[in-house]
N, C-alpha and C positions, 0 to 999 in steps of 0.2 A: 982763773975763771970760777964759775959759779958751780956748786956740784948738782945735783939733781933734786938733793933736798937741801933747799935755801936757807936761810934765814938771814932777814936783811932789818936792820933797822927802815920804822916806816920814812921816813925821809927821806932814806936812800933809794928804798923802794918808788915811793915815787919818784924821784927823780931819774929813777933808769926807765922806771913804763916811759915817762915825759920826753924821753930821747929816742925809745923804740917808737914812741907815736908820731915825732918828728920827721925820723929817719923814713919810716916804712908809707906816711900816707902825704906826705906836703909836696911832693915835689909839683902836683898840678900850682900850686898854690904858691910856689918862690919861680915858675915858671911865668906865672904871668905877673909878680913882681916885674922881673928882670926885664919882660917887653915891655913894662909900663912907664919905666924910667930912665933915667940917663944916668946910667953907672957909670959913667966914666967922672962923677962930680966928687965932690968930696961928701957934700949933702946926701948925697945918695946911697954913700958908701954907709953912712951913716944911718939911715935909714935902714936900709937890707940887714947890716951887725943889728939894729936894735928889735927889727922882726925876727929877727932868730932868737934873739935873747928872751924878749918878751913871749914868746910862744913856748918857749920851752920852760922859762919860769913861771908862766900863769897856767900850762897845762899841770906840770908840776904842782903848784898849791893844791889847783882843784882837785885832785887825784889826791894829797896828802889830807886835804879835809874831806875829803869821801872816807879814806881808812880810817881817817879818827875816829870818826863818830863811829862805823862800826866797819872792821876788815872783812866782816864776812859779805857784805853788802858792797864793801868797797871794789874787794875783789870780785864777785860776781858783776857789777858796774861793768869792772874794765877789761872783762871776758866778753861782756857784752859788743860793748863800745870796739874792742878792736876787730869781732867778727864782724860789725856793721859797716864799719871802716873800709872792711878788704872790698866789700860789695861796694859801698858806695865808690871806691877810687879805681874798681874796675867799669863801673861807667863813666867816672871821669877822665879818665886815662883812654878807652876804648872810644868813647863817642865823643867827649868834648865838651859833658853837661856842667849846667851848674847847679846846686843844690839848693837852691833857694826857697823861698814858702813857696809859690806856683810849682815850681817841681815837686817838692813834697807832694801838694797837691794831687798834680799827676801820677806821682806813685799810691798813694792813697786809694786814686779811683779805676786805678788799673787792674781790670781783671784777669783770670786765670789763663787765659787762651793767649794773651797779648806779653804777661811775664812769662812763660814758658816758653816765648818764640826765644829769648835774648838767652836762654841757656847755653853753654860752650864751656871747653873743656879748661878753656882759658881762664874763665871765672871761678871756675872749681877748684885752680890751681894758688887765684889770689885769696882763697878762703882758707885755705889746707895751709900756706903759706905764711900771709898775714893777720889771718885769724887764727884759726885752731891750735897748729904749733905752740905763738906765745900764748894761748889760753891752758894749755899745761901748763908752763913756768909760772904761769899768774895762778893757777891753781896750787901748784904744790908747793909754793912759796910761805915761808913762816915769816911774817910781817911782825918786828917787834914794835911794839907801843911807846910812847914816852910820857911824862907825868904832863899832866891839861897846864902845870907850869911852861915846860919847856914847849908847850904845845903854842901857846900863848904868844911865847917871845919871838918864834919859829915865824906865826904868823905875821907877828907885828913887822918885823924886822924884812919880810916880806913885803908886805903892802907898801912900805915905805920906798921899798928898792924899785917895786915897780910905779908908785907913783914918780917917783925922782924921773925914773926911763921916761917916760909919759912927757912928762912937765922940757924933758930934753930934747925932746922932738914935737917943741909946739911952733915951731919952721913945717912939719912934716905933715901937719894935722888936717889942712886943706887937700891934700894927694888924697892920706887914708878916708878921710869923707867921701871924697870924689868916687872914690875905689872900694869902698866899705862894703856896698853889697855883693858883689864878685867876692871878696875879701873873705866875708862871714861866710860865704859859698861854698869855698875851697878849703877853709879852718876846719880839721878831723876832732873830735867828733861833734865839734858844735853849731856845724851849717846843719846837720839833718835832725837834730835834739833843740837846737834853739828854732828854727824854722818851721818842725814839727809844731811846736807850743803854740808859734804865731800861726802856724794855719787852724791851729783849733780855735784858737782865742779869736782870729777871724772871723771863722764860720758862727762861733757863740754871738757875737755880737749884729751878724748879719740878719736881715729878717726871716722869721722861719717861715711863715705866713706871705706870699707875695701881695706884691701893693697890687688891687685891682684895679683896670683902667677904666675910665668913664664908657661905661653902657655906648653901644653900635648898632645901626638897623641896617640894613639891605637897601640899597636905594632901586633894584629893581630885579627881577624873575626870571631874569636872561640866564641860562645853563652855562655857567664858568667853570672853570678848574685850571686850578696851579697847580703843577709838581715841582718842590722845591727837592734839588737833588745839593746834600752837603756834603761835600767832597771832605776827604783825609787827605792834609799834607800835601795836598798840589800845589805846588807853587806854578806861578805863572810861565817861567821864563822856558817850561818845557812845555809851552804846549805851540804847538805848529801855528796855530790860529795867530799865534803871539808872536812868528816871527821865528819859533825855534827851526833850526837850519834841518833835523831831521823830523819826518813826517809821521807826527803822532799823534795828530788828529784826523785819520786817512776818510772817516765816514761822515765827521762835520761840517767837512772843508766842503763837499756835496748837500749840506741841507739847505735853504732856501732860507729867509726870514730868520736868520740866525745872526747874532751880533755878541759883539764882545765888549770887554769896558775891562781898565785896568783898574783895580782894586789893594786897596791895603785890607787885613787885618788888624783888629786892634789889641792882637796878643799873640803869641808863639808855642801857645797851649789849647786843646781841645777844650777843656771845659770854658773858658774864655771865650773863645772863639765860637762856639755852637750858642752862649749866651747873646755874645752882640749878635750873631745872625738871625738871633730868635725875639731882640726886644726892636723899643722903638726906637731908645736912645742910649747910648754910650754911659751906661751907670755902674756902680759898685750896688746898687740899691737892687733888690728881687723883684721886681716891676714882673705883672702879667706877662707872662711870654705867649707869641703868635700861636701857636695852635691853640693854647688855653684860651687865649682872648676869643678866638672865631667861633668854636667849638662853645663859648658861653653864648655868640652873639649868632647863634642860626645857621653858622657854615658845617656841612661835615669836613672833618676832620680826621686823618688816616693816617699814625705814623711807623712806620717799617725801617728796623733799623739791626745792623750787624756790627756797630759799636756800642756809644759809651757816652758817659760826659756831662748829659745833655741837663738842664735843670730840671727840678719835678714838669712829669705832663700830666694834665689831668683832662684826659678824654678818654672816651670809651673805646675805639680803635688803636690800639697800642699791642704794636706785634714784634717783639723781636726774634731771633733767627731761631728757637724751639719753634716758636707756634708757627712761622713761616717753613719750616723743614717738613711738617706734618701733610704740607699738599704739594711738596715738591720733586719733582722726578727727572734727573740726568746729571749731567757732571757738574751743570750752570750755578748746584743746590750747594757746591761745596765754595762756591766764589761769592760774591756780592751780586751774579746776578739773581741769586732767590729773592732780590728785593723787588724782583719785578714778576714772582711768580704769581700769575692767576690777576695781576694789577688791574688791566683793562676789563675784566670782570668785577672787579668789585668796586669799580667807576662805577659802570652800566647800572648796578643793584643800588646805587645811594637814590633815596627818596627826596636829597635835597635838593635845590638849585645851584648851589653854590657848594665844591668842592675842593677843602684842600691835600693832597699828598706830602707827608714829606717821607725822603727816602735819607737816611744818616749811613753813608758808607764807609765803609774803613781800606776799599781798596788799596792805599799810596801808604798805610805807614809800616815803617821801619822795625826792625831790620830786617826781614825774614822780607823784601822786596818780591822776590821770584816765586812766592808761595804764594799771593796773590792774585795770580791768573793763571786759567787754564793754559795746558801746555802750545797749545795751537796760536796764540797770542806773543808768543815768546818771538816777536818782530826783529828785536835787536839782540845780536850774540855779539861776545860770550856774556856771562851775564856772573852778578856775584852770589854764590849760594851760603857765603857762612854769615852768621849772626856776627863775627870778628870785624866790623866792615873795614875798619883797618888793615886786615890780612888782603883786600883784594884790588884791586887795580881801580881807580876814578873812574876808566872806560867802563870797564865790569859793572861798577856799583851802577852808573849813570844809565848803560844800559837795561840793568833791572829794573830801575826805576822808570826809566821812559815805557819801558812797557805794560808797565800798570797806569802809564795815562792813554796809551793805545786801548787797555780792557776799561777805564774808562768811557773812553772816547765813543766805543763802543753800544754800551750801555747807555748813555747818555742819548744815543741817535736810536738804541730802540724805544725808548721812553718817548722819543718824538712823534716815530710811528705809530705807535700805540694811539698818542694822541690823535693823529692824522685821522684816523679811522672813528673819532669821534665827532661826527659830522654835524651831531644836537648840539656840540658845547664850542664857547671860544676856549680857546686852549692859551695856555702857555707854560714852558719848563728855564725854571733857573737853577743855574748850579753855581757855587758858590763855593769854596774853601771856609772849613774852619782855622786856616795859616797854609805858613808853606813849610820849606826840608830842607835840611846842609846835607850834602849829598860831598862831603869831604873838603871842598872849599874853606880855607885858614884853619885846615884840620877839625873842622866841627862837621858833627854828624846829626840825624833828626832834628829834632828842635826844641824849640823849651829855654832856650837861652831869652834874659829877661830884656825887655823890649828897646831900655836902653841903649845898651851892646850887641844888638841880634843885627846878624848880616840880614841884607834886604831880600837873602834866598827861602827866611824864614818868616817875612809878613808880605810880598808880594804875590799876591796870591788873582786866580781868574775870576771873571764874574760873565758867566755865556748864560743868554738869552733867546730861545724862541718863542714865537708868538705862531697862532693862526691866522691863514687868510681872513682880514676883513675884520680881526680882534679889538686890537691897539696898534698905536703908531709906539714905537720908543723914543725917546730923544736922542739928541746926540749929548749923551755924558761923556767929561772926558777922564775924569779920576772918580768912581765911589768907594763907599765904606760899607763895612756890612751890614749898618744900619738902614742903610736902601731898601734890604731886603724886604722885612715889615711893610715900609709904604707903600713898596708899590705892588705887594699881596694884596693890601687892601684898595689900592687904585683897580688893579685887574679885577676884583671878584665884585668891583662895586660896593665895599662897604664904606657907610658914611662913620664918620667917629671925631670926637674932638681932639682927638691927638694925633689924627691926621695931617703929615706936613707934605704937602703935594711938592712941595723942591727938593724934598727926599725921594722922590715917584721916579721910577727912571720911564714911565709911561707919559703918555699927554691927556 
């Protein structure tokens, strides 16, 4: 064995980080090999021998041409790399994610409050572990060099071996396509280093400037108001309204002039999901989003929120949960119902005709479920208290979670009432999901899995609607998108606009 102070030719050296990186972070990654094909072929068998080889000799190079050029760079690289590793395969191991650019993403725009819930002792153990540990050995390793000759041949004699691999598995080449992005997902370290670069190089190319939508007037004076409530992570199938067997909708199932519609999402991730909520149409493109459009075109506008995500807003009422904490007082201030603190007041005070609310909650996401609502809401026991959600039983997890759609459920029926009491305005409240949750189902947990392969626990998601006496009719829709949203904001409040598509209205 190796003693404490090394000295390895670089070759060899990389070729041992190459097998420690194999050994310690792949196993997500030959796991879903193994379900994806039929190992009992010979093609197959062929296949699995030549992923192992090829990962082990292409991590290999790249790690041997990181230390050439320079070991001190090389080796800081793969001190890097492997402490990012431990992390990253402790939420792939733990929840079930995949690391794709939209994950990146997500981790990108996650802030302080939301990464701090997912801490466990667990994680700290895969860091101390599979990071820190081998970053000593990788530290005090003497790496010996060899002449840019044998460096040359090294390489060549490389490429060669793995083009040959390549060219041998051109039978194989339609699977790895099919499976490519899972594939690149699960690859240590280069789902979160290749992915990272594509969600920059993304965002670089996307427009920074939103595309403005053609000018809207008010077709008439009548005192309106939407409250658009954007739910976190609810999926449909728990909510009572929908059929779920226990009762977690217990104050809706009592409102009047209340209706439901089943709904997809068009992605498994927040910022996605809050964008199609917010545009007209289903784009990659930064198109005006709804409060910005109304807010130019005459509507006030009022957005209160205790998440994240959401594309720029540019109106003058924009409160998140500092400035909403400043007039809040009781327990209700540490949950999402501060999004409803002082609200029917500051209805009352708009000088305009036409009012929109949106309220962006984070009730329902993961993992920290039970931290979510007050204790008196706690409907279903026992329920799951650690960040590990693996460590806790489906009933457990299930019940946490169905009780953050009870303190939804909630919240959502006092928003109605609020309304009710506005007797000058038509009212109406839509709530909507930005996605849905893997709540342990084929072992996946939250969401974020790419839309492809995402179980339908993570894009079916509700879409509940009330109106006032004497407001609007609604249709009878039988599947929308969250692109509804938009139309029929502006159906209800009356705005006329040429990008108005009325068979997106769920109104008449």
């Amino acid at each position: 064995m190796f003693t404490i102070k090394n000295n390895l030719k670089i070759a060899h050296f990389a070729i041992l980080m190459s097998i420690l990186n194999f050994i310690f972070f792949h196993y997500a990654f030959f796991t879903f090999v193994f379900n994806h094909i039929d190992y009992d072929s010979v093609n197959s068998v062929i296949l699995i021998t030549s992923l192992i080889i090829l990962m082990l000799v292409l991590n290999a190079f790249v790690f041997y041409l990181i230390c050439s050029i320079s070991r001190y760079v090389g080796k800081f690289l793969l001190i890097l790399f492997f402490n990012i590793n431990a992390i990253s395969v402790y939420f792939v191991n733990t929840y079930g994610i995949i690391i794709d650019k939209t994950m990146i993403g997500n981790i990108l725009n996650t802030n302080y409050a939301e990464s701090s819930s997912f801490f466990s002792m667990k994680l700290i153990f895969y860091i101390i572990v599979l990071g820190v540990i081998p970053s000593f050995f990788i530290f005090l390793t003497n790496i010996i060099t060899v002449t840019w000759k044998k460096f040359a041949v090294t390489s060549l004699l490389t490429l060669l071996f793995i083009f040959t691999l390549v060219l041998a598995n051109a039978s194989n080449w339609l699977w790895i396509d099919k499976n490519s992005k899972v594939l690149g997902a699960l690859a240590m370290p280069w789902s979160y280093s290749v992915n990272t670069a594509l969600f920059y190089s993304d965002r670089h190319k996307s427009n920074e400037k939103e595309i403005l939508l053609p000018d809207a007037r008010l077709k008439d004076h009548h005192k309106s108001i939407v409250v658009l409530v954007i739910g976190e992570s609810a999926r449909r199938e728990n909510f009572s309204l929908y059929g779920y067997k226990k009762n977690t909708n217990p104050s809706l199932s009592k409102v009047s002039n209340l209706f439901h519609f089943d709904a997809n999402s068009t992605a498994t991730y927040t910022t996605a999901g809050v964008k199609s909520i917010l545009e007209h149409t289903n784009t990659d493109k930064l198109y005006e989003i709804l409060p910005n459009y109304l807010y130019r075109n005459q509507v006030d506008v009022i957005w209160r929120t205790s998440n994240w995500g959401e594309p720029p807003v540019h109106i003058k009422e924009y409160q998140n949960r500092e400035v909403l904490l400043a007039n809040c007082k009781g327990e209700g201030c540490n949950y999402d119902e501060l999004l409803l603190t002082g609200l029917k007041e500051q209805i009352l005070s708009s000088k305009r005709d036409k009012v929109l609310i949106i309220l962006h909650t984070s009730t329902s996401h993961g993992p920290t479920y039970s931290t979510k609502y007050p204790a008196h809401f706690e409907t279903f026991k026992p329920v799951c208290n650690s960040v590990d959600l693996g460590k806790c039983s489906q009933a457990e997890l299930i019940n946490a979670y169905d009780n953050t759609i009870v303190y939804t459920d909630y919240m959502l029926a006092k928003v109605i009432e609020d309304l009710k009491q506005l007797a000058n305005y038509h009212s109406a409240m839509i709530f909507v999901s930005d996605h849905g949750e893997s709540l342990g189902e084929k072992n996946l947990y939250m969401h974020g899995v790419p839309m492809s392969i995402a179980p339908k626990q993570q894009y079916e998601i509700p879409f509940i609607v009330w109106v006032s006496d004497g407001s609007r009719q609604v249709k009878s829709n039988k599947m929308l998108s969250q692109n509804h949203v938009f139309h029929s904001i502006l159906n209800f409040l009356s705005v006329e606009s040429p990008i108005y598509k009325d068979s997106m209205s769920i109104f008449n």
